[in-house]
N, C-alpha and C positions, 0 to 999 in steps of 0.2 A: 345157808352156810356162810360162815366170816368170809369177808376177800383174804386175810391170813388163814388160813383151813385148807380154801380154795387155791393159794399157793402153794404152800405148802404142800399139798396133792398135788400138781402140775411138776414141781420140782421132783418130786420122786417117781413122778412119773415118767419125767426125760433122764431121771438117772436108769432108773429102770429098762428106758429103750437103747440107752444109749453101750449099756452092762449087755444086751441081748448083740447089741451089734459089735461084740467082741473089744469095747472099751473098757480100760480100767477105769473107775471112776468113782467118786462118791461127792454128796452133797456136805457143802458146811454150815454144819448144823448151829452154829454160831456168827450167821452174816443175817446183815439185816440189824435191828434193833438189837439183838440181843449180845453184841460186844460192841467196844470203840475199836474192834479191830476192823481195818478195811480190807471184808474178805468179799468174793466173789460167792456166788450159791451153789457153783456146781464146775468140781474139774473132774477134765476126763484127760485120757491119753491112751494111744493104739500103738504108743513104742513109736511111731513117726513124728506125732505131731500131739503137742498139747495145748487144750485151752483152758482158759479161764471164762465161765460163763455167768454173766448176771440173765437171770432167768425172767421174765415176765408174763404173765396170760389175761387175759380179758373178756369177759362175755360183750362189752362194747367196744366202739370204735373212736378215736387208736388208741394205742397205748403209750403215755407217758412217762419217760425215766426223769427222774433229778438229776441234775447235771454232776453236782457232786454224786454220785453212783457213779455216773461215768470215769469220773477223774478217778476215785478207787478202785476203779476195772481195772483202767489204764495201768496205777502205778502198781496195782499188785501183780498182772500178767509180765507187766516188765522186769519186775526185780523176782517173779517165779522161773519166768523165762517161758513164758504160755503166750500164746494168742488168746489176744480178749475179743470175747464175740458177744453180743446179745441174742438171747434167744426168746422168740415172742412164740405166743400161740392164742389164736381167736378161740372163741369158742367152734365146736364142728370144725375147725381143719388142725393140721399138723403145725409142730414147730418149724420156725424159718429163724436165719442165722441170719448176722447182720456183722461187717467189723463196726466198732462204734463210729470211726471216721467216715461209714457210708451212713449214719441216720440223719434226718434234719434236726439241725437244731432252730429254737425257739427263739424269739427275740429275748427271753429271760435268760438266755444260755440254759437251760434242759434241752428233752429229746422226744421224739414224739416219731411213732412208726404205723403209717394208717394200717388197714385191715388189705387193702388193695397196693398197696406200696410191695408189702409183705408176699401178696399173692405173686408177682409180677417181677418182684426185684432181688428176695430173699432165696437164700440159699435154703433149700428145705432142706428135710432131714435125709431122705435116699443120700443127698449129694452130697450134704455134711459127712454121714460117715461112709462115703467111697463106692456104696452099690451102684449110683449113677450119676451121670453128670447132666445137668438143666441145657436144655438145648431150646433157646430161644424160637418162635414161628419163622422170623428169615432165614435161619440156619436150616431148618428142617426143608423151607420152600426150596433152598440151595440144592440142598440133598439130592432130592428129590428131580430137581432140574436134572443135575449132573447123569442121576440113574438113567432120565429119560433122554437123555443124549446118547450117553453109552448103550441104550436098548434100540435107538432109532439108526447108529453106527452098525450094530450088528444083523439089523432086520436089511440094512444096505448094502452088507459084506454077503450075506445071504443070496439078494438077487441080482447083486454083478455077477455072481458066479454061476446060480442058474442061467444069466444070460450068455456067458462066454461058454456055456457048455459043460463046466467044471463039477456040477451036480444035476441030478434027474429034478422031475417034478416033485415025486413021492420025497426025497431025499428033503429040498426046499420047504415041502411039506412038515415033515417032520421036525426041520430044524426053528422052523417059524413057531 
């Protein structure tokens, strides 16, 4: 299959998920080669928030934008009045969101978004359109801590009170 086929499938395919997850949205079907217009490939909008997306996908690793894509990301989310985002996808995993001021760029001024960058740094798609938000490993270790404070607080409050008398065995029993 052409790498255009293969985009072109990818693109309808995040218009597709993005339509299920109660976004307005459609692909322009004139970005890319086929106008001197600087369009993006795909907006969406949920009545809150809208973007402007240059879309990318890859069976290898990473993927490279031209720099100029970026600059007519840029100037068309501006004067649309959208958030411009890039949206990558590896082969086997999901879309991940990027604003374009968080990709590297290259010593050539392009843009480049490894496959692990993506995994670790990108906005997937649950958190793109609002079902959930990406909660780092420290944030979760946090969590977690906090629960086991508040659980070792209460397993305390428990047996000062069987100690003063204030509950039976069975009672403590139960509450544990």
């Amino acid at each position: 299959m052409s790498s255009n086929r293969k985009g072109d499938r990818r693109e309808r395919e995040l218009v597709n998920a993005l339509d299920e997850s109660g976004f307005a949205v459609m692909r322009a079907p004139a970005s890319g080669s086929a106008t001197e217009r600087e369009l993006p490939d795909v907006l969406a909008g949920d009545g809150e928030a809208f973007y402007a997306i240059e879309a990318k996908s890859s069976s290898g690793d990473p993927i490279y934008l031209d720099g100029e894509e970026i600059q007519a990301l840029l100037y068309f989310a501006q004067n649309f009045g959208a958030k411009p985002r890039v949206g990558v996808r590896f082969d086997h995993e999901d879309w991940y969101f990027f604003h374009p001021g968080d990709l590297y760029t290259t010593d050539g001024g392009n843009y480049r978004v490894k496959k692990a960058t993506a995994l670790a740094d990108g906005t997937d798609f649950a958190e793109f359109v609002g079902d959930t938000q990406k909660v780092t490993l420290e944030e979760a270790a946090e969590a977690a801590e906090d629960e086991a404070d508040e659980d070792d607080e209460a397993v305390r409050d428990i047996l000062e009170a069987f100690e003063r008398g204030d509950i039976s065995v069975d009672d403590a029993v139960e509450m544990l």
